[in-house]
Short mmCIF file of the C-alpha atoms (twelve columns), coordinates in Angstrom:
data_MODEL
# 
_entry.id   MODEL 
# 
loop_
_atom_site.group_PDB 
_atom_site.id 
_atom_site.type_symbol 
_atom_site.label_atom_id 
_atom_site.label_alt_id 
_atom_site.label_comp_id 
_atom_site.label_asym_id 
_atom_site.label_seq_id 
_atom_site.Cartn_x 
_atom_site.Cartn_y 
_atom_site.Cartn_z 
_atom_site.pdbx_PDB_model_num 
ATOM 1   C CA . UNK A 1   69.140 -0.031  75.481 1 
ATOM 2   C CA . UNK A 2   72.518 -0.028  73.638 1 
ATOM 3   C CA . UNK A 3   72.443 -0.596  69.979 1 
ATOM 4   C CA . UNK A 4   75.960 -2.041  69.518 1 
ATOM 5   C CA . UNK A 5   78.021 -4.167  71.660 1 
ATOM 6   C CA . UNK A 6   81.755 -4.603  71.662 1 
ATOM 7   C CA . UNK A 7   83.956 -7.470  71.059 1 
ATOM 8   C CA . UNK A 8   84.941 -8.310  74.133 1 
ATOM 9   C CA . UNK A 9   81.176 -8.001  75.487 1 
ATOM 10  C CA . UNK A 10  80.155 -10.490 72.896 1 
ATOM 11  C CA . UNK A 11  82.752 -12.954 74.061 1 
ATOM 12  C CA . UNK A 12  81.328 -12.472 77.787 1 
ATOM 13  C CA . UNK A 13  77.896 -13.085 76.747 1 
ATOM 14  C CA . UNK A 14  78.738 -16.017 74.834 1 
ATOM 15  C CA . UNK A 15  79.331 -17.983 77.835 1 
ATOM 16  C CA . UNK A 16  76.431 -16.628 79.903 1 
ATOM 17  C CA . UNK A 17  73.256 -18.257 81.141 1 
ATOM 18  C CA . UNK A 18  71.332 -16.574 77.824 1 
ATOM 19  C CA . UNK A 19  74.055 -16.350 75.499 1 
ATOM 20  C CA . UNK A 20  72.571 -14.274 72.018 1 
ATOM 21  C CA . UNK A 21  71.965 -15.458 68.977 1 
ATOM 22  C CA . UNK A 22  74.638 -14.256 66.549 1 
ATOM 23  C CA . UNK A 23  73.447 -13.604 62.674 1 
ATOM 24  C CA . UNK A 24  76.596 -13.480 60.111 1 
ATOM 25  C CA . UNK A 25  74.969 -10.916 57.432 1 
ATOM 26  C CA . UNK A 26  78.539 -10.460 55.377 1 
ATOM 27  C CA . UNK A 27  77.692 -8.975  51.926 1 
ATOM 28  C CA . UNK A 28  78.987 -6.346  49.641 1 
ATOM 29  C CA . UNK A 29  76.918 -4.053  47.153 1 
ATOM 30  C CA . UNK A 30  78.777 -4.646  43.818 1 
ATOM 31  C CA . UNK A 31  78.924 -2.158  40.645 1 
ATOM 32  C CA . UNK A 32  81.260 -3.554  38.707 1 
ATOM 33  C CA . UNK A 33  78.595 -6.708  37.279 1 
ATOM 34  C CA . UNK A 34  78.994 -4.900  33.947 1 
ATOM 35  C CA . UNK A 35  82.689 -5.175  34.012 1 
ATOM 36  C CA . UNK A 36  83.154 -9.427  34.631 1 
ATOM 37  C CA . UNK A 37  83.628 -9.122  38.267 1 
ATOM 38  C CA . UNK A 38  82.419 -12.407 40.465 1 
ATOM 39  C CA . UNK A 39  80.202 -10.856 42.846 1 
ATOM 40  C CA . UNK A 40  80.871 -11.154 46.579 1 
ATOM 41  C CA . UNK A 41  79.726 -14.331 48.301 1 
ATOM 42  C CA . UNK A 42  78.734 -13.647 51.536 1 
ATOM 43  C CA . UNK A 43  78.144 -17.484 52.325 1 
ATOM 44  C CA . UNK A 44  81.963 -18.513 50.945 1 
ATOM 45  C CA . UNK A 45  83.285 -15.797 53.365 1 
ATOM 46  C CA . UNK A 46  81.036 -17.305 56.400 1 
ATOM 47  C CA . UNK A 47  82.064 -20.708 55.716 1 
ATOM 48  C CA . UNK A 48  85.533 -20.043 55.631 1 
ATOM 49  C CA . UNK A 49  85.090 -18.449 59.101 1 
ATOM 50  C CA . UNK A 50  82.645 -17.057 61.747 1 
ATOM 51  C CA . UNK A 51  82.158 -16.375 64.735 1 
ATOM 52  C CA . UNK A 52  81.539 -19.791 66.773 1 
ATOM 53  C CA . UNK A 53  77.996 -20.081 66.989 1 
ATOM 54  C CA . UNK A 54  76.979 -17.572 64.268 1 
ATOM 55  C CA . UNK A 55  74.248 -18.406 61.857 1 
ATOM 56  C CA . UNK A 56  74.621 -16.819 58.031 1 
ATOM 57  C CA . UNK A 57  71.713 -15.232 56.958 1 
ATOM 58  C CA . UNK A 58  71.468 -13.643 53.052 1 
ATOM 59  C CA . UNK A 59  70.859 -9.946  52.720 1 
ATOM 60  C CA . UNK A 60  69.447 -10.145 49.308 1 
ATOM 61  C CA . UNK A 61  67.101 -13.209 49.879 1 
ATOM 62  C CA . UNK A 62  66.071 -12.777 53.239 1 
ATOM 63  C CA . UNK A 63  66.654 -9.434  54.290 1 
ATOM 64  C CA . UNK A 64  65.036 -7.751  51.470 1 
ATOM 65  C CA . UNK A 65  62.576 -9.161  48.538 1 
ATOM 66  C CA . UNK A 66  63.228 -8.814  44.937 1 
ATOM 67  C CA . UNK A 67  64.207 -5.505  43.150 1 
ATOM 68  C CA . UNK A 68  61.624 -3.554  41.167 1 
ATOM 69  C CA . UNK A 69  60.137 -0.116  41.310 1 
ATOM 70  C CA . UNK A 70  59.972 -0.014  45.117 1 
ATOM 71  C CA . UNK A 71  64.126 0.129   44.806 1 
ATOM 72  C CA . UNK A 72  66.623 -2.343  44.928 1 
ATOM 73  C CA . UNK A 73  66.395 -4.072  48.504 1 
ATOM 74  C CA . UNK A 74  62.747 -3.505  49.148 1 
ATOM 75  C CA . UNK A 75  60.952 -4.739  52.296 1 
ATOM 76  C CA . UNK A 76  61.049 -8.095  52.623 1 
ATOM 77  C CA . UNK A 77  57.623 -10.010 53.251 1 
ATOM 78  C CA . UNK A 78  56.865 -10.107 56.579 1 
ATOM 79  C CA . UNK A 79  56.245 -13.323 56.798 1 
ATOM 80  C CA . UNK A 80  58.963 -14.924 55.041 1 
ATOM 81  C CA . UNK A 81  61.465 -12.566 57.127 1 
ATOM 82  C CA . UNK A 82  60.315 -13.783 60.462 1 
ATOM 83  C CA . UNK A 83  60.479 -17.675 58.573 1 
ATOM 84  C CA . UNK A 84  64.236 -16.438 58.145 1 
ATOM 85  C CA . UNK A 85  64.949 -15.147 61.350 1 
ATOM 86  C CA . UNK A 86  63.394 -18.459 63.271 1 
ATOM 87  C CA . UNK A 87  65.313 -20.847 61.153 1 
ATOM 88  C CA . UNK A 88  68.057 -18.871 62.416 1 
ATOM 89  C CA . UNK A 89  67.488 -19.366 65.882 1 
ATOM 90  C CA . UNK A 90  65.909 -16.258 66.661 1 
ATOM 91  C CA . UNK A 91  63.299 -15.767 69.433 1 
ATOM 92  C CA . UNK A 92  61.872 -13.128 71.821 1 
ATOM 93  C CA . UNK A 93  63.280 -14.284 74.892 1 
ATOM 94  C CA . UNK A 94  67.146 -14.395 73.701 1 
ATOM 95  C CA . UNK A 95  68.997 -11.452 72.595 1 
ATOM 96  C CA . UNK A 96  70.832 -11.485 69.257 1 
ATOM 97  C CA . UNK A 97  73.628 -9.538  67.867 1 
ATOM 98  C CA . UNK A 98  74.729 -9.123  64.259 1 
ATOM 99  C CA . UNK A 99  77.742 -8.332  62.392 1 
ATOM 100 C CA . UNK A 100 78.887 -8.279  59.004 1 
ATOM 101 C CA . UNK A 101 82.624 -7.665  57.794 1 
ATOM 102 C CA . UNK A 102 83.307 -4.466  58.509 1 
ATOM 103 C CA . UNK A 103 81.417 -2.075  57.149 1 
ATOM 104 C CA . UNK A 104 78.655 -2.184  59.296 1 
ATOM 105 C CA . UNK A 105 76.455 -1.860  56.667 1 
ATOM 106 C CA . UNK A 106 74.405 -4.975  56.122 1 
ATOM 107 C CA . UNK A 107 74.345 -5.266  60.071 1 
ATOM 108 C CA . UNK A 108 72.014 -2.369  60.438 1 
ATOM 109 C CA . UNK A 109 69.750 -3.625  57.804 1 
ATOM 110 C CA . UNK A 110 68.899 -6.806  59.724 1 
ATOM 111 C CA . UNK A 111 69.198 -5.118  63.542 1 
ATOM 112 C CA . UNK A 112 66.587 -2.288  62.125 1 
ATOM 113 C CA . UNK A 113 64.170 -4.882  60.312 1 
ATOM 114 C CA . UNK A 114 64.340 -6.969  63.768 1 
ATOM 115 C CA . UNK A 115 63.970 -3.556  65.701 1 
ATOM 116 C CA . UNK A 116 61.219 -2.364  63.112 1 
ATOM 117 C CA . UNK A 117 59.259 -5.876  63.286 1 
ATOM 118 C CA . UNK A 118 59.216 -5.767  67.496 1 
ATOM 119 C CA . UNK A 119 62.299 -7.503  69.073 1 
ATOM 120 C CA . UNK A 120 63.533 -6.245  71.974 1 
ATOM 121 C CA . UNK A 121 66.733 -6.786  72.160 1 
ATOM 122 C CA . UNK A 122 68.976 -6.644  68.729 1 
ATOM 123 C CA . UNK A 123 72.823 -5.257  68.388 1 
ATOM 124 C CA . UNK A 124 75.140 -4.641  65.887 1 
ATOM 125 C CA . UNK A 125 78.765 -5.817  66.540 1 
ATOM 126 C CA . UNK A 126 80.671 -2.421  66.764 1 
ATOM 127 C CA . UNK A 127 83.341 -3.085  63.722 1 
ATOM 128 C CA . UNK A 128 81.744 -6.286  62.601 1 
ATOM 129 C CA . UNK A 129 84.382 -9.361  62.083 1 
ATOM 130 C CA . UNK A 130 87.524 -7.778  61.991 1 
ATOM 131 C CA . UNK A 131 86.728 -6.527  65.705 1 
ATOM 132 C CA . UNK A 132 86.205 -10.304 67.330 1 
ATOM 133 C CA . UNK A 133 89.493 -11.318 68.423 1 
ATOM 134 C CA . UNK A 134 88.455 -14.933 69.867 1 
ATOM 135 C CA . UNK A 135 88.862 -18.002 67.880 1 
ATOM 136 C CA . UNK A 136 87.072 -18.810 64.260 1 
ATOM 137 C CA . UNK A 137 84.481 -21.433 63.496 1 
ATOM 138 C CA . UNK A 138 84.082 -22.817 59.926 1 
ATOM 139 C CA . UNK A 139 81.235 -24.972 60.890 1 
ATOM 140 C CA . UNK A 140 77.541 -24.591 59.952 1 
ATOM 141 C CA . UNK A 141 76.252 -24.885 63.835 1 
ATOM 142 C CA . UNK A 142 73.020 -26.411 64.232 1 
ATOM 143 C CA . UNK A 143 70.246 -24.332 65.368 1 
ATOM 144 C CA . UNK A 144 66.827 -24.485 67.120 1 
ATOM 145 C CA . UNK A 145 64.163 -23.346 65.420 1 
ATOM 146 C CA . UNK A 146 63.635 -19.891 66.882 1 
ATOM 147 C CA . UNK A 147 59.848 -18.908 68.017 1 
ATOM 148 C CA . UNK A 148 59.883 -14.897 66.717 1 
ATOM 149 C CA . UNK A 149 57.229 -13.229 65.323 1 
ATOM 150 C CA . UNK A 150 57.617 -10.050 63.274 1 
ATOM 151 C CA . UNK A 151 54.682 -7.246  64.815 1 
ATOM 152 C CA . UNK A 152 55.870 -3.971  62.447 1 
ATOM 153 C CA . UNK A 153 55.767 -0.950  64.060 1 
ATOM 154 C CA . UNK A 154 53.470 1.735   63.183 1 
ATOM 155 C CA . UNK A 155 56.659 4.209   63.205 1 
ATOM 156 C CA . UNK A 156 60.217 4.103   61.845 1 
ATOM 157 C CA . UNK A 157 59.697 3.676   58.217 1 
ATOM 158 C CA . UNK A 158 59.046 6.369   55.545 1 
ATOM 159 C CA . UNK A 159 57.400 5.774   51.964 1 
ATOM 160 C CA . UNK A 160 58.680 8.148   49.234 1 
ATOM 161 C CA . UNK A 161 55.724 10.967  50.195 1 
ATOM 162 C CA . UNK A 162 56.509 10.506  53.627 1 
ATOM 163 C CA . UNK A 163 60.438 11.242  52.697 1 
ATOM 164 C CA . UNK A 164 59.412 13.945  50.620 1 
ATOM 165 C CA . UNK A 165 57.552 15.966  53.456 1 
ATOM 166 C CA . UNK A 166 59.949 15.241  56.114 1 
ATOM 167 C CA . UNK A 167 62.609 17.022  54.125 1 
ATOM 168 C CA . UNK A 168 60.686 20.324  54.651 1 
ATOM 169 C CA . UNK A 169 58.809 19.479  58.037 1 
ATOM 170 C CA . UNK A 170 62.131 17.983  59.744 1 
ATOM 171 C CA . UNK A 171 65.441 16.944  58.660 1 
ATOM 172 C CA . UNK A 172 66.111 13.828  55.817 1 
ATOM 173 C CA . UNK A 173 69.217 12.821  55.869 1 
ATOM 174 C CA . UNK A 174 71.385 11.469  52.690 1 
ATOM 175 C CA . UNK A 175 73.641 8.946   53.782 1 
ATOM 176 C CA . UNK A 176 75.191 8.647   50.460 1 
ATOM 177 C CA . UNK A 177 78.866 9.644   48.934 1 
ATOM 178 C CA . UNK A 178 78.639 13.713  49.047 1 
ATOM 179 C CA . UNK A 179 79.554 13.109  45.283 1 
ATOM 180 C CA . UNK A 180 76.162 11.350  44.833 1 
ATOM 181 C CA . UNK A 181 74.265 13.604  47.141 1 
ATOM 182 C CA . UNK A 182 75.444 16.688  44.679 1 
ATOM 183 C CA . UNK A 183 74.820 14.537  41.284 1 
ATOM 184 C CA . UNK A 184 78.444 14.517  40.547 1 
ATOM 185 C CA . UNK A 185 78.533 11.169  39.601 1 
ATOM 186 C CA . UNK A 186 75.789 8.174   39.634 1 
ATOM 187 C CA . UNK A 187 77.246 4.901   39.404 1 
ATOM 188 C CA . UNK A 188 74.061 2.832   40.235 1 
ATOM 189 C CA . UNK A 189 70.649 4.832   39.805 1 
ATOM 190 C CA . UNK A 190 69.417 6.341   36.309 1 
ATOM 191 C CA . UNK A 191 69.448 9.986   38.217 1 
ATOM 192 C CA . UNK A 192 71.722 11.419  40.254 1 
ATOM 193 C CA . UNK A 193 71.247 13.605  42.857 1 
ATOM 194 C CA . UNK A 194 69.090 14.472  45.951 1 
ATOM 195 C CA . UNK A 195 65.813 14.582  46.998 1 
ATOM 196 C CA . UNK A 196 64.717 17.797  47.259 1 
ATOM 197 C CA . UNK A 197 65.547 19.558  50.870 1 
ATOM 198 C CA . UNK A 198 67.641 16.795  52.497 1 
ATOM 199 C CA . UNK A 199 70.826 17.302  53.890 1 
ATOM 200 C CA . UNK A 200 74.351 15.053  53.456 1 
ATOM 201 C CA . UNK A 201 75.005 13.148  56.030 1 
ATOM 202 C CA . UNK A 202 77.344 10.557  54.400 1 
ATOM 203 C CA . UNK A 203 77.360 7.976   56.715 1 
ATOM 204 C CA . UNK A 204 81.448 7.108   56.592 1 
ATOM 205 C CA . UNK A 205 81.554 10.072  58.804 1 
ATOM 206 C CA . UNK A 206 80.290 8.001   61.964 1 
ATOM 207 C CA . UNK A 207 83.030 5.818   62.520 1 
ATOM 208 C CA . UNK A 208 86.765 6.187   63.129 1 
ATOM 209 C CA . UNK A 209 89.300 4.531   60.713 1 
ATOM 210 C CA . UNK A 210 88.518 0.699   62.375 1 
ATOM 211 C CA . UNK A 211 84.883 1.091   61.347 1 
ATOM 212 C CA . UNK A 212 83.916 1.575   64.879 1 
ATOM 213 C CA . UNK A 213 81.278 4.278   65.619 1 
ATOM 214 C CA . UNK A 214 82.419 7.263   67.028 1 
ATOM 215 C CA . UNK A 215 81.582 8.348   70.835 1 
ATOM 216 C CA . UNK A 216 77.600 8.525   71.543 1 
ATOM 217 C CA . UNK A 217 78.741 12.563  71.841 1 
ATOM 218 C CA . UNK A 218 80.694 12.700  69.010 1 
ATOM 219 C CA . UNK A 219 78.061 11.773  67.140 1 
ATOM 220 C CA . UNK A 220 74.877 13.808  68.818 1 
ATOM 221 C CA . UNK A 221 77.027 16.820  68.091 1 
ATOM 222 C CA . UNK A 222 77.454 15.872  64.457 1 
ATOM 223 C CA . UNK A 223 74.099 15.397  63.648 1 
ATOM 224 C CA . UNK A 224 72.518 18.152  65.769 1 
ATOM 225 C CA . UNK A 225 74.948 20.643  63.818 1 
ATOM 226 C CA . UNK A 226 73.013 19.154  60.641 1 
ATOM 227 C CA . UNK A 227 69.789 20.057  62.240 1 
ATOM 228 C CA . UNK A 228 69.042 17.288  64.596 1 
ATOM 229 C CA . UNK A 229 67.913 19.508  67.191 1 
ATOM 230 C CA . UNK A 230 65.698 18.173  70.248 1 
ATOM 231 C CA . UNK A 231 62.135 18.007  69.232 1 
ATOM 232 C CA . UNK A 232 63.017 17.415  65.003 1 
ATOM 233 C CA . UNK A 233 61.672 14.673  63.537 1 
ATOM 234 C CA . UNK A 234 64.682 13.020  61.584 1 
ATOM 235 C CA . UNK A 235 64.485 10.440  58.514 1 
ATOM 236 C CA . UNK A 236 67.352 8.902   56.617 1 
ATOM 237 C CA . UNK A 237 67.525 7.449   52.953 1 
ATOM 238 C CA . UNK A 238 70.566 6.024   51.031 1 
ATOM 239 C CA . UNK A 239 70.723 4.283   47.957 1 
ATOM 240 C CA . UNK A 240 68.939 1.094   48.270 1 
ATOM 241 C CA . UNK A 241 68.052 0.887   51.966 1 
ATOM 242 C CA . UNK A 242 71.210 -0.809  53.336 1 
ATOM 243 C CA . UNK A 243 73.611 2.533   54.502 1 
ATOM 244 C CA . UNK A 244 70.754 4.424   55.293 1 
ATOM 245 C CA . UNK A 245 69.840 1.975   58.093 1 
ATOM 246 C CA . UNK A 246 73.508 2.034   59.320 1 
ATOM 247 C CA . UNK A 247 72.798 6.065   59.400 1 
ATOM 248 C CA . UNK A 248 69.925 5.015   61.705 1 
ATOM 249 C CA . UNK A 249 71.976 2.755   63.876 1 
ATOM 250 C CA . UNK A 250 74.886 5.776   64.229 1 
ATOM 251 C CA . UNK A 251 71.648 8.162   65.544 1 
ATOM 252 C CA . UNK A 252 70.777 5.699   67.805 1 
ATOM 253 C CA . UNK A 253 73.874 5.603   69.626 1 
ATOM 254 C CA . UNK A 254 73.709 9.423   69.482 1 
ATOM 255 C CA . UNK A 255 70.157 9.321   71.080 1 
ATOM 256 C CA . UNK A 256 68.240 10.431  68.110 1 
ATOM 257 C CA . UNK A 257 65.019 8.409   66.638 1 
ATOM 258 C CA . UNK A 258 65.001 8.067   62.863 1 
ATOM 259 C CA . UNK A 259 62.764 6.782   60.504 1 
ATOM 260 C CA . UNK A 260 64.145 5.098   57.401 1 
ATOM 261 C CA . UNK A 261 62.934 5.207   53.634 1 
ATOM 262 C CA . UNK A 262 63.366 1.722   52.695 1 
ATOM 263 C CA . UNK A 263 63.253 2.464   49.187 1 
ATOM 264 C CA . UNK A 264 65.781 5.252   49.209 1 
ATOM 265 C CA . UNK A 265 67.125 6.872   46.199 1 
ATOM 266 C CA . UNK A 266 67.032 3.550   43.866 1 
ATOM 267 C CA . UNK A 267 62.871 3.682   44.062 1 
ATOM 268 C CA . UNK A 268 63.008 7.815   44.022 1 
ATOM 269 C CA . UNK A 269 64.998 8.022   41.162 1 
ATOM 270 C CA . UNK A 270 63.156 5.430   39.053 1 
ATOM 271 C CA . UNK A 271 59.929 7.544   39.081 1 
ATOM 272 C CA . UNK A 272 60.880 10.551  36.227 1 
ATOM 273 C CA . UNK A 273 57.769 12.100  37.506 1 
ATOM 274 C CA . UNK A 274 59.896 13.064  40.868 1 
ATOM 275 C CA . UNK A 275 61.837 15.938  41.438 1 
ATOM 276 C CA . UNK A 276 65.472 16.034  41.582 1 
ATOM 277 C CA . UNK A 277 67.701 18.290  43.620 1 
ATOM 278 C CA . UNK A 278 71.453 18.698  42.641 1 
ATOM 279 C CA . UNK A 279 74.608 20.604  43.924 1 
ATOM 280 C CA . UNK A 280 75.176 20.948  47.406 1 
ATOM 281 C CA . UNK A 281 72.090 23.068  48.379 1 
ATOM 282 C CA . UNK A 282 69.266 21.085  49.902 1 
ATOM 283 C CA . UNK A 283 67.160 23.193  48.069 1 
# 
């Protein structure tokens, strides 16, 4: 099954017999609070245009629950999230494909929490809005009420122990900035640095200069040169949950199963009692 879908695919399916249900998940990690900046509305952008059809759905308050010491975009509840997803049309039977505004980022975080909580059939839009090149809608479509029901999967998703042993028993992945993998600079977390034995993977490096992912290829021999091999188990962690899961998205398009820990480096770092890994040695 793919696990992204092009622009001109997406206008196809549109105006098939079981056209997908499109989520809008625009949003844009901010660190510059402190300094007076307005922080991005995701909602604004949708309204001002989508893609006909789309439905907007919130990162912060419906694809995650509220910050605390399990990180800053911790699992959402269950419940609630599958709420979300059938006010926004979403059901079993119809496929649905997401897209944010570029980065790709947001995306993955709702096509792996649909893909984590059992539906079939989820894509991300391969460079997100500024890839669609039909018409605009600034309407807030109506929707049926969707009928899906989040099931979580026993696999994909690592706690902080499970993170920890992976790191020596398989390959983690850091999908951060090299700069934040090494502890250079932190301009988020109270730590910088790594967890102890992963390896930078930032995830920039899996798409060309459009945001599109690279070729399936290019991309299985990038990450088997970091130690994806066949057989390895492979995790990925980021900085709040969010990148890492477009890390997981770029594997899948390689072929490679990944786990994700949700609570990434913003619920590692909080806990002093820890350890921390810096430089640009696994260790």
């Amino acid at each position: 099954m793919n696990a992204i879908i092009s622009a001109p695919e997406l206008a196809t399916e549109l105006t098939g017999e079981n056209p997908p249900v499109v989520l809008d998940v625009r949003w844009q990690l901010s660190v510059a609070k402190a300094a007076g900046a307005a922080p991005f509305d995701g909602r604004a952008a949708y309204r001002a245009g989508h893609v006909p059809g789309a439905v907007f759905v919130d990162l912060d308050r419906e694809l995650a629950s509220q910050p605390g010491r399990n990180g800053r975009h911790p699992l959402p509840d269950v419940a609630e999230f599958g709420a979300a997803m059938r006010r926004a049309g979403v059901s079993a039977s119809r496929p649905v494909v997401v897209y944010d505004g570029g980065q790709g980022w947001a995306a993955a975080r709702a096509w792996w929490l649909l893909r984590w909580t059992g539906h079939p059939y989820v894509r991300v839009l391969d460079g997100g809005l500024p890839a669609w090149e039909g018409p605009l809608s600034n309407g807030e479509p109506t929707s049926s009420e969707g009928d899906f029901e989040p099931s979580p999967g026993a696999e994909g998703l690592l706690d902080a122990d499970g993170a920890a042993a992976l790191a020596r028993s398989g390959v983690l992945f850091d999908a951060r900035a090299g700069e934040r993998y090494r502890g250079e600079v932190e301009p988020i977390d109270p730590v910088g640095g790594h967890i102890p034995g992963a390896v930078s993977a930032p995830t920039d490096r899996n798409v060309a200069e459009d945001g599109r992912f690279l070729p399936a290829q290019t991309l299985r021999r990038r990450f088997e040169a970091l130690g994806a091999a066949d057989g390895t188990e492979v995790g990925v962690y980021c900085g709040s949950g969010v990148s890492g899961a477009h890390e997981v998205l770029a594997l899948a398009v390689a072929g490679i199963p990944a786990a994700l820990y949700v609570g990434s480096w913003s619920e590692w770092s909080s806990d002093p009692s820890r350890p921390v890994a810096v430089g640009a040695d696994p260790q």
